[in-house]
Backbone as CSV, one residue per row, in Angstrom:
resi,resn,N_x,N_y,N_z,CA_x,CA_y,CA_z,C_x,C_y,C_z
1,UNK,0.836,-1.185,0.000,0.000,0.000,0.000,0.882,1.249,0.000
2,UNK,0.547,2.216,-0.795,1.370,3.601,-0.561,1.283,4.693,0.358
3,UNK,2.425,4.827,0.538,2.169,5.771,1.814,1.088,7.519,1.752
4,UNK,1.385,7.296,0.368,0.492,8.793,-0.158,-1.151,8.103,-0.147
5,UNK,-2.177,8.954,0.439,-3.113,8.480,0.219,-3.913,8.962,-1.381
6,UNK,-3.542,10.092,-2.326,-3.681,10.134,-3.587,-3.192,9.245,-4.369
7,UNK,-2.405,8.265,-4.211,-1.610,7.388,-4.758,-2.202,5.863,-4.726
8,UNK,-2.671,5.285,-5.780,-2.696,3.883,-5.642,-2.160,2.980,-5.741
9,UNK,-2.324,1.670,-5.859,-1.119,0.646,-6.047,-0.394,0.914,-7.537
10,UNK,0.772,0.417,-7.232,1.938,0.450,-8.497,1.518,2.617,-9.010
11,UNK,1.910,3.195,-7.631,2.222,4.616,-8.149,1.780,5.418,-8.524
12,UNK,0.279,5.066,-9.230,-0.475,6.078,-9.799,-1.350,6.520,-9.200
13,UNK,-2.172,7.875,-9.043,-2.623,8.431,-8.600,-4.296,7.841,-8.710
14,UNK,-5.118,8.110,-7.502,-6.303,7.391,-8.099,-7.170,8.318,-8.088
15,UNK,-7.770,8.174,-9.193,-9.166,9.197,-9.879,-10.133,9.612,-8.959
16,UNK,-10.874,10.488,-8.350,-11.775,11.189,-7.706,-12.753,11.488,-8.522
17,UNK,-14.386,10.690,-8.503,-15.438,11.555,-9.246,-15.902,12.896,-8.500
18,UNK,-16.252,13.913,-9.480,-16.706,15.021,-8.730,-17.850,15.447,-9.611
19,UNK,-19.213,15.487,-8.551,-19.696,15.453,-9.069,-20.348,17.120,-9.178
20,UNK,-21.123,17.741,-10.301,-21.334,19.277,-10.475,-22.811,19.007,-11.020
21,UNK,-23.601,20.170,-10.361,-24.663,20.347,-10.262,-25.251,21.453,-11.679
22,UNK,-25.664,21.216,-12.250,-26.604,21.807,-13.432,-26.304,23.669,-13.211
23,UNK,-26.595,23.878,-12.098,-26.258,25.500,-11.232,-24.751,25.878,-11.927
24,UNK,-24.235,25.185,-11.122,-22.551,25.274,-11.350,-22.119,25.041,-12.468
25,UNK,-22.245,24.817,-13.670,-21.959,24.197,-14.936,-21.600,25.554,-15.312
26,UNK,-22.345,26.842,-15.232,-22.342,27.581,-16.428,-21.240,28.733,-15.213
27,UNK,-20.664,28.698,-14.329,-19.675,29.543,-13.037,-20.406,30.980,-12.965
28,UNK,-19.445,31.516,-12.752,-20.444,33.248,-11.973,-19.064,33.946,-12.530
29,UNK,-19.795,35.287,-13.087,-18.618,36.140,-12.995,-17.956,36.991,-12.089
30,UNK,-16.663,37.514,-12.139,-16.251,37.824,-11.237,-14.920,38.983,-11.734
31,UNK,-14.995,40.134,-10.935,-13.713,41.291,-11.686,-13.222,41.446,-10.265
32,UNK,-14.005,41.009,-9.596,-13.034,41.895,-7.751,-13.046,40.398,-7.327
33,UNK,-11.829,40.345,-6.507,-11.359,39.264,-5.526,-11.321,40.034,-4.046
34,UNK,-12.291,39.607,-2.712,-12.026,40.570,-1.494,-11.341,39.665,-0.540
35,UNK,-10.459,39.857,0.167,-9.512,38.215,0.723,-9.329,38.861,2.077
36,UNK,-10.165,37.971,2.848,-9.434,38.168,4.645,-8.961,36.955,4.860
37,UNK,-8.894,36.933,5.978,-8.252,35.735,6.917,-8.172,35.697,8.420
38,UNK,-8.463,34.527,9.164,-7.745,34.750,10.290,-6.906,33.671,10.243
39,UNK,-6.563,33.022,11.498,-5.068,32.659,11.816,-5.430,30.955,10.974
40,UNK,-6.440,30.804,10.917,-7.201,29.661,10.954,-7.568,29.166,9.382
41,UNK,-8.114,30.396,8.455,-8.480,30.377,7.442,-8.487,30.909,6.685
42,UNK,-8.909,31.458,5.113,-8.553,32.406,4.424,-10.171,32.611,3.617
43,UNK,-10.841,33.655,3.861,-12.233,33.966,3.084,-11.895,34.683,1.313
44,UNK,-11.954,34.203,0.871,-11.657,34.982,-0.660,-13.483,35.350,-0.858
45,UNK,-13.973,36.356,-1.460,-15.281,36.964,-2.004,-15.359,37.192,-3.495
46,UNK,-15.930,36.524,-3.992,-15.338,36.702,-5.336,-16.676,37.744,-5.666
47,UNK,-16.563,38.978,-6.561,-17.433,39.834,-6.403,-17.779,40.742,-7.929
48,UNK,-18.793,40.841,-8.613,-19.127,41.104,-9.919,-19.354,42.353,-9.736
49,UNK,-18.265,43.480,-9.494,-18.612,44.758,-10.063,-18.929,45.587,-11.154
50,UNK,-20.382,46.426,-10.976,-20.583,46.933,-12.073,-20.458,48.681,-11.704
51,UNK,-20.329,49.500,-12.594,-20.568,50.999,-12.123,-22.021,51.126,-11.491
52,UNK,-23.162,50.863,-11.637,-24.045,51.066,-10.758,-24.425,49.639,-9.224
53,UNK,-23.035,49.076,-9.071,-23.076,48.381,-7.867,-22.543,46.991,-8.177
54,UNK,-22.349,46.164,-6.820,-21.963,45.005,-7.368,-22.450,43.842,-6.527
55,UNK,-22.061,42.536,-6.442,-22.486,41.656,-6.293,-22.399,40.447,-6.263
56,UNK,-21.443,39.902,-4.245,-20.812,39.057,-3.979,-21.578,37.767,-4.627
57,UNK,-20.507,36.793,-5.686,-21.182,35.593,-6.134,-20.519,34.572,-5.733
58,UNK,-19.601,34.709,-5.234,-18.928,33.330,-4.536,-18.286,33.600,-3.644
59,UNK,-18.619,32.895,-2.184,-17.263,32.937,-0.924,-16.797,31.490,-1.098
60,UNK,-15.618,31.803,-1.171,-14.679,30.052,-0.805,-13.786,30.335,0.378
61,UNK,-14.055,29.753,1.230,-13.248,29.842,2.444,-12.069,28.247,2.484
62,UNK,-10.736,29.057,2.928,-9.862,27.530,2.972,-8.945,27.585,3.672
63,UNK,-8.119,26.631,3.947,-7.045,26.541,4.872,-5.846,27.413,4.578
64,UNK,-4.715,28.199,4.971,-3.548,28.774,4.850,-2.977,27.894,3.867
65,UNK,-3.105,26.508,4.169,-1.853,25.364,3.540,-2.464,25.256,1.629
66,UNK,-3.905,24.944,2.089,-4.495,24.619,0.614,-4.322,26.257,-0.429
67,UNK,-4.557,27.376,0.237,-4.486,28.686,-0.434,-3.090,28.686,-1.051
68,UNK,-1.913,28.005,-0.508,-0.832,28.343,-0.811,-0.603,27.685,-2.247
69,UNK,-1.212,26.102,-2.067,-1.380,25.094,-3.121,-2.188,25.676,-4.410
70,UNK,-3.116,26.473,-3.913,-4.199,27.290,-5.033,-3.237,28.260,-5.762
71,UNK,-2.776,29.051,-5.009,-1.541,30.377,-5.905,-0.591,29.379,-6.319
72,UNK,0.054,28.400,-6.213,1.025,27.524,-6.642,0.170,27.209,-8.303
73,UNK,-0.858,26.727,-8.188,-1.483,26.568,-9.234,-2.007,27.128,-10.539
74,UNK,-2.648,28.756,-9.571,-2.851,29.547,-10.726,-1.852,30.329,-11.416
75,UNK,0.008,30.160,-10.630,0.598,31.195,-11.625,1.136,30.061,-12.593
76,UNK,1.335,28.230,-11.971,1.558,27.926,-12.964,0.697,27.874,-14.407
77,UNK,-1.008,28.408,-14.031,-1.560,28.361,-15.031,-1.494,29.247,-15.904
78,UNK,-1.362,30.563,-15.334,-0.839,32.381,-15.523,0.516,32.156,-16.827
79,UNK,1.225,31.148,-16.865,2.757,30.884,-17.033,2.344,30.544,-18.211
80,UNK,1.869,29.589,-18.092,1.337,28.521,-19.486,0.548,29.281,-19.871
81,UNK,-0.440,30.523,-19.947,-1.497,30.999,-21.114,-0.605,32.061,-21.220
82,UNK,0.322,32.594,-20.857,1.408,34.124,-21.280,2.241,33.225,-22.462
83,UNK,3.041,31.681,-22.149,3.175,31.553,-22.988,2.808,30.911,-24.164
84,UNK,1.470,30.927,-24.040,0.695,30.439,-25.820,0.516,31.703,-26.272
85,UNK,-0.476,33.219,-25.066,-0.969,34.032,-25.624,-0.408,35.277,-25.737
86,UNK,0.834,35.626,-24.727,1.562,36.723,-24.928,1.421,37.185,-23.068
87,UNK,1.753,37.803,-22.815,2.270,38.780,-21.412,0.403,39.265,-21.159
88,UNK,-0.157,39.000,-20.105,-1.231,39.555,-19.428,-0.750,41.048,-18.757
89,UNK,-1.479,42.254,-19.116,-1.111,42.997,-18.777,-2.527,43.492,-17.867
90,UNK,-2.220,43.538,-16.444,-3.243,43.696,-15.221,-4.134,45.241,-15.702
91,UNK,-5.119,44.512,-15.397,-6.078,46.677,-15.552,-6.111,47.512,-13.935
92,UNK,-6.514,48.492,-14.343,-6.628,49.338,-13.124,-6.954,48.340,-11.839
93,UNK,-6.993,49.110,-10.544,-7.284,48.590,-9.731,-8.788,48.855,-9.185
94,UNK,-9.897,48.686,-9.110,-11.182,48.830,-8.468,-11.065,50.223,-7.356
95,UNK,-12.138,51.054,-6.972,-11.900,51.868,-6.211,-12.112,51.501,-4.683
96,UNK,-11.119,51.995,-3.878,-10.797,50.965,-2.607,-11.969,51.193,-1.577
97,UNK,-13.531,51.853,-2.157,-14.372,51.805,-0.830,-15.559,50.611,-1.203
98,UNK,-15.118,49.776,-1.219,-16.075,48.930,-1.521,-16.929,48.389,-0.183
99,UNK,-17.968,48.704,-0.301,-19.179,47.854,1.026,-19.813,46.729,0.974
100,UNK,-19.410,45.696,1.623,-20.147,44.872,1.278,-21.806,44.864,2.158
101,UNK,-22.752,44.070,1.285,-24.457,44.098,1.824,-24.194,44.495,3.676
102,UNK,-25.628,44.868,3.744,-25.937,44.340,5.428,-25.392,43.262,5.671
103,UNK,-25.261,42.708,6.921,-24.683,41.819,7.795,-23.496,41.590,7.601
104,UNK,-23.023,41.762,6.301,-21.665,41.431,6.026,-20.630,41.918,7.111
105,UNK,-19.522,41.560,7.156,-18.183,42.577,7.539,-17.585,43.194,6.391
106,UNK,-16.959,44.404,6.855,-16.374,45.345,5.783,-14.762,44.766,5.494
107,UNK,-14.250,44.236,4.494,-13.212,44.089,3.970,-12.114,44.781,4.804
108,UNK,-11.073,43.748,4.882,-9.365,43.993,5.213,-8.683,44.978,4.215
């Protein structure tokens, strides 16, 4: 047996079904990323701003260790589409008073 539990016999990794709901098929858009944390976890807000307002569509909350694994991931993905499509060049930055709804907490 291998000591990795992603790992099956003779080395290879073993397949995970995942399964996605009809909802989720088509994702949510998103131009603002709002990211707290405490010592414990990391809240990312993923958030669809428009000039007349906007509109948190996804919280993913995760561990310090897995967030690190996530940025490990997306610059190797960042890497690989600069080099098929050329250098991503970042746009402005959003204006920094953003509120989120009632009950919410106000962004770090």
């Amino acid at each position: 047996m291998s000591a990795d539990p992603k790992q099956g016999q003779g080395g290879q990794r073993k397949q995970i079904p995942i399964k996605i709901d009809e909802q989720m098929l088509g994702g949510v858009y998103a131009n603002l990323l709002l990211v707290r944390h405490t010592r414990e976890e990391f809240i990312l807000d993923f958030v669809g701003l428009f000039p007349e307002g906007g509109k948190l569509n996804a919280r993913v909350i995760t561990s310090p260790s897995h967030l690190k694994r996530i940025m490990r991931a997306l610059q190797d993905n960042v890497n690989k589409y600069e080099a098929s499509f050329g250098k991503v060049v970042e746009s402005e930055e959003p204006p920094k008073a953003i509120i989120l709804g009632e009950g919410s907490d106000k962004p770090n």
